[in-house]
C-alpha positions as CSV (number, residue, x, y, z in Angstrom):
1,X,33.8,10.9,40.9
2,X,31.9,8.6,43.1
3,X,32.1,4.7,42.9
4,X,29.1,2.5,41.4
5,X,27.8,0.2,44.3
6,X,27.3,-3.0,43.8
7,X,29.4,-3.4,40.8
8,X,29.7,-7.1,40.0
9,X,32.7,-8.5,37.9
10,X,32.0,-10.2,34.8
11,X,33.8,-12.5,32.4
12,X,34.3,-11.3,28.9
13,X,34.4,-14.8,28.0
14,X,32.3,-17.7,29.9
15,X,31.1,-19.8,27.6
16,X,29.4,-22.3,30.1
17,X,27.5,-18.9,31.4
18,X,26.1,-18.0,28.2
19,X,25.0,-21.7,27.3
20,X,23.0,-21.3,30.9
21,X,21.4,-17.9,29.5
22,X,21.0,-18.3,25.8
23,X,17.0,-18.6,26.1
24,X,17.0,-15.5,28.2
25,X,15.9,-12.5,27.3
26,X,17.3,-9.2,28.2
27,X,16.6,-5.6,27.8
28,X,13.3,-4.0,26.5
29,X,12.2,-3.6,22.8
30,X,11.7,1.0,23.7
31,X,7.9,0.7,23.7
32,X,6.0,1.8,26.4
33,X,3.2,-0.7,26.9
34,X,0.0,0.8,29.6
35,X,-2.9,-1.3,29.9
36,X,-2.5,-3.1,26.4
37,X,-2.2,0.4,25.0
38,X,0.8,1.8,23.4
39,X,-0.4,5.3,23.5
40,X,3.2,7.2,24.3
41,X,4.8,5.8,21.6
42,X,2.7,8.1,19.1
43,X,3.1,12.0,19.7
44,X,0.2,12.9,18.1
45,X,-2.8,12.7,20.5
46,X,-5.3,12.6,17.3
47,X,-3.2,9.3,16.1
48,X,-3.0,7.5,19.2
49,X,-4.7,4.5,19.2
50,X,-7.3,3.5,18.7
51,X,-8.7,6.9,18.3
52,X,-6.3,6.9,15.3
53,X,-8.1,4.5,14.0
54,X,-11.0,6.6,12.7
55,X,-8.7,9.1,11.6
56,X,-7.2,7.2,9.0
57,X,-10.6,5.8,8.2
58,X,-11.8,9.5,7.5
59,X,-8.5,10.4,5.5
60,X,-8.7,6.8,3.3
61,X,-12.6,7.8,2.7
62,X,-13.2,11.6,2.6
63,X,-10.0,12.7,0.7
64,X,-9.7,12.0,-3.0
65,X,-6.1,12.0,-3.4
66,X,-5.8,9.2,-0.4
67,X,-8.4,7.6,-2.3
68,X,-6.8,7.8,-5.7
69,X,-3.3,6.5,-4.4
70,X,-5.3,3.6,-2.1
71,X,-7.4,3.0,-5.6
72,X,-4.0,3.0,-7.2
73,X,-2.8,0.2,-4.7
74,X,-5.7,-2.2,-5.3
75,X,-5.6,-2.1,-8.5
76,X,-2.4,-3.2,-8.9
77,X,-3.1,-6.2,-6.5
78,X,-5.6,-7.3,-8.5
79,X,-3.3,-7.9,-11.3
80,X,-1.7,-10.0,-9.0
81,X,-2.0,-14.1,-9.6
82,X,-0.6,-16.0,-6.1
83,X,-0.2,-20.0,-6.4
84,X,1.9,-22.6,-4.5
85,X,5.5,-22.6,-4.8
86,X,7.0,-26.3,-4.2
87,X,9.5,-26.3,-1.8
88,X,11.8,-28.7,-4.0
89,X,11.5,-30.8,-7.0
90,X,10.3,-34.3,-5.0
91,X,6.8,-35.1,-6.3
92,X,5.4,-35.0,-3.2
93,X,6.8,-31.4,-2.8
94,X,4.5,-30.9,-5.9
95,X,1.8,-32.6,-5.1
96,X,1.6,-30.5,-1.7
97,X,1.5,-27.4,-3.4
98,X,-1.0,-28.1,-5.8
99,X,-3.4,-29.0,-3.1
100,X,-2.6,-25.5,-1.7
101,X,-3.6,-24.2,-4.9
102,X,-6.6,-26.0,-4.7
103,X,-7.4,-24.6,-1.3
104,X,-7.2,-21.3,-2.3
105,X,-9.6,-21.6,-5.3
106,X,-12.0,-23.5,-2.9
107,X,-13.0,-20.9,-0.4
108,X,-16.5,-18.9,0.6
109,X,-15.1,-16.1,-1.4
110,X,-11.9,-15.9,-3.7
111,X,-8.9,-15.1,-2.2
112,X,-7.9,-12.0,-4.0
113,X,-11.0,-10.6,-1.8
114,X,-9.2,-11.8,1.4
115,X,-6.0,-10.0,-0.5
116,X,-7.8,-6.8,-0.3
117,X,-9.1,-7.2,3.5
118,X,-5.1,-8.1,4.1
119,X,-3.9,-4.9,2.6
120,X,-6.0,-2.4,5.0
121,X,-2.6,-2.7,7.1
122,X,-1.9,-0.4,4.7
123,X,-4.6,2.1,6.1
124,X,-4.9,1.3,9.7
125,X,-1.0,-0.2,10.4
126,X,-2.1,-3.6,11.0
127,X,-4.8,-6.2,10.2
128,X,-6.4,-9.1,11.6
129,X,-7.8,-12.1,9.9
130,X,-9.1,-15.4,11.4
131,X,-7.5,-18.4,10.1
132,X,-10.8,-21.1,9.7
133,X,-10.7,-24.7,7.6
134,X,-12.9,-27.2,6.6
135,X,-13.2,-31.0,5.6
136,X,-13.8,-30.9,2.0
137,X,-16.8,-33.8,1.7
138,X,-18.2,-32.2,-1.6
139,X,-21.5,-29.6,-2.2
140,X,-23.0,-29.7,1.3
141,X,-25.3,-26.8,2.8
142,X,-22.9,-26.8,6.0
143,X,-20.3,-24.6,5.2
144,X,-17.5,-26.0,7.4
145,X,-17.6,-28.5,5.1
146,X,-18.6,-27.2,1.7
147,X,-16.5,-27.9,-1.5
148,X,-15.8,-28.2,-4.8
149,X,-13.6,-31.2,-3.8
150,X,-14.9,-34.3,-2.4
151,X,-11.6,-36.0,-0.8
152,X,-11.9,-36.0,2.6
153,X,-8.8,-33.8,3.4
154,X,-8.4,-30.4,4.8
155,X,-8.4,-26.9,2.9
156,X,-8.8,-23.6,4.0
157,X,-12.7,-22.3,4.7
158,X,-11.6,-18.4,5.1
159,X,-9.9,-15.9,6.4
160,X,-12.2,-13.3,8.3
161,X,-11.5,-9.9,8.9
162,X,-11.9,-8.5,12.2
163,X,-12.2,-4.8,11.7
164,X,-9.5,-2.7,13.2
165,X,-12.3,-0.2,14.8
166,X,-13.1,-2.6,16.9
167,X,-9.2,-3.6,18.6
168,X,-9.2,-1.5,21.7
169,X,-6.2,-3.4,23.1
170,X,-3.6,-5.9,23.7
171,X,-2.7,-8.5,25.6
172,X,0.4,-10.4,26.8
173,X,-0.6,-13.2,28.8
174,X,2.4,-15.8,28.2
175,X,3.6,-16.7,31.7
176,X,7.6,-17.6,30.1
177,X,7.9,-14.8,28.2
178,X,6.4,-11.4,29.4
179,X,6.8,-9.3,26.0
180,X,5.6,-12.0,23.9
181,X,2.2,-10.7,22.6
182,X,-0.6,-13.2,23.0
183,X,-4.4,-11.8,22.5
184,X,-5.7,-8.8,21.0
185,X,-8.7,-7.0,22.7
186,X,-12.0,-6.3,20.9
187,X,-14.8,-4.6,21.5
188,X,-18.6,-6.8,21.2
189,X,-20.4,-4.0,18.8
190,X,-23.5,-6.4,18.4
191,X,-26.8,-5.4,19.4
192,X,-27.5,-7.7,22.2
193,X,-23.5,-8.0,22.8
194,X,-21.6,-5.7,25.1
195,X,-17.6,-5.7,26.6
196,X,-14.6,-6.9,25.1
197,X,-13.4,-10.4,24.0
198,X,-10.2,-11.6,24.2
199,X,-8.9,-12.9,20.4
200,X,-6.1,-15.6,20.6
201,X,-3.9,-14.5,17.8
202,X,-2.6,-18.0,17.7
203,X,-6.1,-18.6,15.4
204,X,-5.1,-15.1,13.6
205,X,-3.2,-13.6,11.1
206,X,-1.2,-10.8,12.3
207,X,-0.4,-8.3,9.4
208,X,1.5,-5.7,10.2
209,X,3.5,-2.4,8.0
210,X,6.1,-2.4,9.7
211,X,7.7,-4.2,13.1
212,X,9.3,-1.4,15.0
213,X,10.0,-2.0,18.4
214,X,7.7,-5.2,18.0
215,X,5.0,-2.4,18.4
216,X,1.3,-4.8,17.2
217,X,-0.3,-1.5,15.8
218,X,2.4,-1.2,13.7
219,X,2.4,2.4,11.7
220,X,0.1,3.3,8.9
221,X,1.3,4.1,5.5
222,X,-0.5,7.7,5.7
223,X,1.3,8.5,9.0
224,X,3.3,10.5,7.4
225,X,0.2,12.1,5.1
226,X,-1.4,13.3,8.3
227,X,0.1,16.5,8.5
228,X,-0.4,17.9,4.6
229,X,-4.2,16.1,5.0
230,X,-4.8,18.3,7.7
231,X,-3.8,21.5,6.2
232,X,-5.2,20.5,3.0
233,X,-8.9,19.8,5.0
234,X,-8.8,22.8,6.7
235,X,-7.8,25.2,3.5
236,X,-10.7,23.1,1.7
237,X,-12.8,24.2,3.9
238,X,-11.5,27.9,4.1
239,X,-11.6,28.0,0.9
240,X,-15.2,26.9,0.1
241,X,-16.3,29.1,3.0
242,X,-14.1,32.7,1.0
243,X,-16.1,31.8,-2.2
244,X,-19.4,31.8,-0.6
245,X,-18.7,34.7,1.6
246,X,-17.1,36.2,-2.0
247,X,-20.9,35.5,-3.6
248,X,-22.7,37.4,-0.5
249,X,-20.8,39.8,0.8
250,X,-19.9,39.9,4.8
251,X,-23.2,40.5,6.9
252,X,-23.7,44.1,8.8
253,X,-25.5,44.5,11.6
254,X,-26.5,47.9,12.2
255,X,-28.0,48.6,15.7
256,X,-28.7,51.8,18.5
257,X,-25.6,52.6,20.3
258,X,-26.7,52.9,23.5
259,X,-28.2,48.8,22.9
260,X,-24.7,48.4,22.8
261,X,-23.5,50.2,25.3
262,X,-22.8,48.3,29.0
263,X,-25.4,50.4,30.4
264,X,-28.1,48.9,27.9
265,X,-31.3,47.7,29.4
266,X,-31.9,44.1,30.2
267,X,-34.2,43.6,26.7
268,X,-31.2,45.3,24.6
269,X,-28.7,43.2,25.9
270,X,-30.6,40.1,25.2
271,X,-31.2,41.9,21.6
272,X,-27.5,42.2,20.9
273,X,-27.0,38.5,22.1
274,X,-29.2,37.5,19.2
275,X,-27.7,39.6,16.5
276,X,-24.6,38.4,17.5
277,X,-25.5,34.6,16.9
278,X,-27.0,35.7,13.9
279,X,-23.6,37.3,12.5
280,X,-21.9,33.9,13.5
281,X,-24.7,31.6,12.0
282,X,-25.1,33.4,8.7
283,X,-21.2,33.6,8.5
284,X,-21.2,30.1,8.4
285,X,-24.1,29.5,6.2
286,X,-26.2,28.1,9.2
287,X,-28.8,30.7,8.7
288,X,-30.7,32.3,5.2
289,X,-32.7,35.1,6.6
290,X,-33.4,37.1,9.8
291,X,-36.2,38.9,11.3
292,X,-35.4,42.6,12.5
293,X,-38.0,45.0,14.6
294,X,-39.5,48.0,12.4
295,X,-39.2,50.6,15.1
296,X,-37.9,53.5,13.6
297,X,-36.5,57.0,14.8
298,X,-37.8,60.4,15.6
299,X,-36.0,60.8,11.7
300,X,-37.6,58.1,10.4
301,X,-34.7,56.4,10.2
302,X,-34.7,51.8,11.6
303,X,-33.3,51.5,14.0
304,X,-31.8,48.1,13.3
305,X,-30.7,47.0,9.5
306,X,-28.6,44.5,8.3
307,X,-26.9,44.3,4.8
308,X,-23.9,42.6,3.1
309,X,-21.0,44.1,2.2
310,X,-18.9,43.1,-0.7
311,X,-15.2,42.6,-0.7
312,X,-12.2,42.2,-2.3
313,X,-11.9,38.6,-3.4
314,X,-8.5,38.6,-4.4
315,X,-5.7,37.3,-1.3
316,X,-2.7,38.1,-1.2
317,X,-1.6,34.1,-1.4
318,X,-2.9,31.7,-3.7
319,X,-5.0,28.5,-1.7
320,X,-5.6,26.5,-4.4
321,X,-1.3,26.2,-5.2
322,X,-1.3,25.8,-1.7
323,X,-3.9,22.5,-1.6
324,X,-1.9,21.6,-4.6
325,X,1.4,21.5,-2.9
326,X,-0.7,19.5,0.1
327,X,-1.8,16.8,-2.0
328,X,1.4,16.2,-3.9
329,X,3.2,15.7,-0.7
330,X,0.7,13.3,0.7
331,X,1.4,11.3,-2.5
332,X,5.0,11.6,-2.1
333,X,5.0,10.0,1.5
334,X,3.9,6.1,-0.4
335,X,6.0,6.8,-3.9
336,X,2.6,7.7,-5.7
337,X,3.3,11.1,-7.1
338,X,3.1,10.1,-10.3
339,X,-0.9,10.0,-10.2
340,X,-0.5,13.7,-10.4
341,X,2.0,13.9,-12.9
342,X,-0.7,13.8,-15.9
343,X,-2.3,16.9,-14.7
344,X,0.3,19.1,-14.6
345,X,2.9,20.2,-17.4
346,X,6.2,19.0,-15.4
347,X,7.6,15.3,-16.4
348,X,8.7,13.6,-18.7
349,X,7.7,9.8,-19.8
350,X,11.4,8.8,-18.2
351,X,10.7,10.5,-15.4
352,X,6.9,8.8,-14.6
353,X,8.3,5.5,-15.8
354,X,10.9,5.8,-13.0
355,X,8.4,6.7,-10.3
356,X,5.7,3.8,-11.2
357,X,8.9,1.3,-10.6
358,X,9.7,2.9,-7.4
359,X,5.8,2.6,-6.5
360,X,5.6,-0.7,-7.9
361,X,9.1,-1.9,-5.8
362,X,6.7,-0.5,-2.8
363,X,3.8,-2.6,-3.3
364,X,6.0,-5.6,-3.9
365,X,7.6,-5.2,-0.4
366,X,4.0,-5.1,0.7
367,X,3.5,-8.3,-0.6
368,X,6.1,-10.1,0.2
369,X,5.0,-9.5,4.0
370,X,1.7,-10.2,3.2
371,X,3.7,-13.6,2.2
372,X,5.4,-13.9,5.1
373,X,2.6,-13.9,7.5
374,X,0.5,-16.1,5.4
375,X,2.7,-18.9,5.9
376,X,1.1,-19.4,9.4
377,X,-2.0,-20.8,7.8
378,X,0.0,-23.1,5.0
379,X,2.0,-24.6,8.1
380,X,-1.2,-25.0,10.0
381,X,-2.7,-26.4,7.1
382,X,0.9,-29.2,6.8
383,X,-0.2,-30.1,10.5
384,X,-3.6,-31.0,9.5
385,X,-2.5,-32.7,6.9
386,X,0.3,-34.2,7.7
387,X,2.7,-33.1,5.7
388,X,6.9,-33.7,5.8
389,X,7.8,-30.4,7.2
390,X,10.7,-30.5,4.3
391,X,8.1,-30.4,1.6
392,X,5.8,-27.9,3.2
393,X,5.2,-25.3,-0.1
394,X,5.0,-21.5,-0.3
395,X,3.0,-18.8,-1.8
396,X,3.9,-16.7,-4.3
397,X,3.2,-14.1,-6.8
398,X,3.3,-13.0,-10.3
399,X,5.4,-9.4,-11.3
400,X,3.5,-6.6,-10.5
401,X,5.0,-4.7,-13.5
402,X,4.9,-5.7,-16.8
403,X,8.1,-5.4,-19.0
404,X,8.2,-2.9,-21.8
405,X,8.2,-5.5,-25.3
406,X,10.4,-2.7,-27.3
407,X,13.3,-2.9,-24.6
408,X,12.9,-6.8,-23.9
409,X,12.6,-7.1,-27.9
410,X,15.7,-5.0,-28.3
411,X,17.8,-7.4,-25.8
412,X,16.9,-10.6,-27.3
413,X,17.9,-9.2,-30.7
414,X,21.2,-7.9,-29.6
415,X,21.8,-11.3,-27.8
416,X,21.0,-13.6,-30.2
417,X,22.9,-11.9,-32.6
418,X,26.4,-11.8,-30.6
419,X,25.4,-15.5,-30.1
420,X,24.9,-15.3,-26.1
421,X,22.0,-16.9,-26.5
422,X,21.0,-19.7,-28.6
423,X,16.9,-19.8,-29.6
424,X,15.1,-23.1,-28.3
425,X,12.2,-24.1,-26.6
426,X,12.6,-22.9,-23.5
427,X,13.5,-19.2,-24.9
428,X,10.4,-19.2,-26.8
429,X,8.3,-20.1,-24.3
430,X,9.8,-17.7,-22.0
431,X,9.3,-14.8,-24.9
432,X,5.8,-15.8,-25.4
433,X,4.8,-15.8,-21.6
434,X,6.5,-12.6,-20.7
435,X,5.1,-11.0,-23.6
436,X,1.6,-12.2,-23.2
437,X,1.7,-14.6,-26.7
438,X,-0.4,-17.9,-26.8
439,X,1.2,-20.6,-26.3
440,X,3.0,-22.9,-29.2
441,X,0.6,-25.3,-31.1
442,X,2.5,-27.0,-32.5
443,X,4.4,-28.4,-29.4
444,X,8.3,-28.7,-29.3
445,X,10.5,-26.9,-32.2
446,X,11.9,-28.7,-34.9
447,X,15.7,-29.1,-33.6
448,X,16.9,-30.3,-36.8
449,X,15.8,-26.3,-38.3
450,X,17.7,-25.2,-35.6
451,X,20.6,-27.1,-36.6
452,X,20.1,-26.2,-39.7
453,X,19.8,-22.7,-39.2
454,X,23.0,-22.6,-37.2
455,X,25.3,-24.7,-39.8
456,X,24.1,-21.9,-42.2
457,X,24.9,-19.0,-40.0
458,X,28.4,-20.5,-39.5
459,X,28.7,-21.4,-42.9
460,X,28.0,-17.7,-44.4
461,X,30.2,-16.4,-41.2
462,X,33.2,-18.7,-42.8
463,X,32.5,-17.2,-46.3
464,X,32.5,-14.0,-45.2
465,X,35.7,-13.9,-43.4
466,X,37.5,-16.2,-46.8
467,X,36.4,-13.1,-48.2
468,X,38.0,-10.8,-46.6
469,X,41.0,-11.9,-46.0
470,X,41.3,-12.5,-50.2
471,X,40.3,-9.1,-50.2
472,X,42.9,-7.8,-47.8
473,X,45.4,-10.1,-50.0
474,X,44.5,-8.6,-52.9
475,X,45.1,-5.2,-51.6
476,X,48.3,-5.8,-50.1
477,X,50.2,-7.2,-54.0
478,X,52.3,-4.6,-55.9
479,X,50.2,-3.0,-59.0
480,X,53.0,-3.0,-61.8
481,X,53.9,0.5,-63.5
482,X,53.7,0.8,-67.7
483,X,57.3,0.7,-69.5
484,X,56.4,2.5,-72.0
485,X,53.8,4.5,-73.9
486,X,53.0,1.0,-76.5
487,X,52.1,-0.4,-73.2
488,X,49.4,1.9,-72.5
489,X,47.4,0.8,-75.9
């Protein structure tokens, strides 16, 4: 076996080496990066990017189950309430996430609406958004500075899309670090604007699916849907086509033979050329009618006709439990195959309550990455205004999925019962919010009913168990047997 050349011995364990090298980087992330392109890493030539792009534009608009489980997805992001979490209990913790809140209900447009222009990662694999603020100085027709708030400090204007058409590219321009991403490449498509600008994603929001090999296009949620779409499509169309050409009948062209023959004349050929175009137009519903010649033969007989001829319209498979089988698999690929379960006779309640938590777990880890990349613009927005970088707040989200009131009901019984829990104020309030009850008017609960209520539960538990024990008592004393017959009078 032949020696490696220029083999150089290492150390197993040099720390002072590794202290010199611990900013280094080494090795390669596995994606192939050409021009700002990263078209090898996906095998499909349709997907590759950016023409993949349009695909999944044409799949999220044209096909009604992709719309139904997209429709599915916003909707339940709607539902959604965000706000600022402190990031401990110091007041000014609190105070700095209630100007966050602030921010976010003081924008051009609400911020569910930037939510929505967030989630077409979803679609596409990856988002965009500018990250644009404002000195709030009150109701001024400038919008950099208009507000609902008129204190001077710094809130959040919007968060732009930038449509994911229009990224052609990517850049990595960082001189240090040659894989660190730095710009992403868009195309001008104004009317008096033409090339590509360069976008600094430091000024962006960078949503991405999922972060793979670091890959910036990320991968698209119907990815995996391409394949049954495409089928689906195509049988669609097949199919619309068979019913059509059921209603006519196939078109006949009847013509001389020797205008067929490879001896015709020049005239015949160019005859036979037509009525061939004609077969293929009115095949595919390009064409209603035709014009023939009237010549006839020495019998009398045209010598050109056309006619339809009906057929069988049964197959011998069935296309429409084909597209069926399509569209339940491109529901599978996100979790949202219960959408069809109401249409068909197969489930049980158990069974689509299962599958709309598994859906609803799904959209939550959406979320929380939308989370996650959002916090670029709440640490931007601590620079600007100063803020301890220990009491910088996060944003956060209500449940996506409610909790079924029989089952919580059923717990609470059960536990208060065994005495595990103890009913007060902060349990009521607590049952009230999670089951969608106002709130308490008449403030805190009277503790001394509580008491009360407690010291009468004990009380009757102590009176019951005096009572059985007298009764076990009783039971166990000897019953004493009659003497004699007097006895028994």
């Amino acid at each position: 076996m032949p020696k490696r050349q220029n083999m150089q011995k290492t150390s197993t364990y040099n720390p002072e080496s590794w202290k010199q090298d611990s900013t280094h980087s080494f090795g390669q992330s596995g994606i192939t990066r050409t021009d700002g392109a990263f078209a090898q890493d996906e095998i499909l030539r349709n997907l590759q990017f950016p023409r993949g792009m349009y695909v999944y534009r044409e799949m999220r608009d044209n096909d009604p189950i992709v719309g139904a489980m997209m429709f599915a997805i916003n909707s339940i992001i709607k539902t959604v309430t965000f706000s600022g979490k402190p990031a401990n209990e110091s007041a000014e913790a609190q105070n700095n996430a209630s100007h966050l809140e602030s921010c976010l209900s003081d924008m051009e447009r609400p911020f569910h609406k930037y939510i929505s222009e967030f989630f077409t990662m979803l679609v596409f694999g990856f988002a965009i958004n500018g990250i644009e603020f404002k000195k709030r100085v009150g109701k001024v027709q400038d919008p950099k500075f208009k507000s609902k708030y008129k204190d001077g400090r710094w809130g959040f204007r919007g968060f732009p899309s930038r449509a994911q058409e229009t990224i052609s590219g990517w850049r990595y321009l960082d001189e240090d670090d040659k894989e660190r991403l730095t710009h992403a490449v868009q195309d001008n498509v104004g009317s008096f604007r033409y090339g590509t600008q360069d976008l600094d994603l430091a000024r962006f929001l960078h949503f991405r699916v999922d972060t793979n090999k670091d890959n910036p296009e990320s991968r698209s949620i119907l990815r995996n849907a391409y394949l049954p779409w495409f089928y689906k499509k195509n049988y669609e169309r097949d199919q619309a086509l068979r019913i059509s050409h059921d209603a006519r009948g196939l078109p006949v062209f009847r013509a001389p033979a020797q205008a067929m023959s490879s001896l015709a004349a020049p005239g015949d050929k160019q005859i036979m050329n037509g009525i061939r175009s004609n077969i293929h137009n009115m095949y595919e519903g390009k064409q209603k009618g035709i014009v023939l010649p009237s010549d006839c033969d020495m019998n009398g007989k045209e010598l050109y006709d056309v006619e339809y001829l009906n057929r069988d319209a049964n197959g011998s498979y069935d296309v429409e439990a084909i597209i069926q089988r399509h569209s339940k698999e491109i529901l599978q690929t996100v979790l949202a195959d219960f959408i069809e379960m109401g249409n068909t006779s197969v489930g049980s309640f158990a069974l689509s309550s299962n599958k709309t938590k598994m859906f609803s777990v799904a959209v939550s880890g959406w979320l929380d990455e939308i989370v996650d990349t959002f916090q670029k613009a709440i640490d931007y927005l601590a620079e600007l205004e100063g803020w301890d970088p220990k009491n910088v707040p996060t944003l956060q989200y209500t449940d996506i999925e409610s909790v079924d009131l029989d089952v919580y009901g059923t717990f609470i019984e059960k536990m208060t019962k065994a005495g595990v829990i103890i009913p007060d104020d902060l349990l009521e309030e607590a049952v009230r919010k999670e089951s969608g009850l106002p709130e308490s008017s008449t403030g805190s609960r009277d503790v001394g009913m509580i008491a009360n209520a407690k010291e009468k539960a004990a009380k009757k538990a102590e009176a019951d168990k005096k009572k059985t024990e007298a009764s076990v008592t009783q039971a166990a004393k000897p019953v004493a047997k009659p003497s004699s017959a007097s006895n028994l009078k």
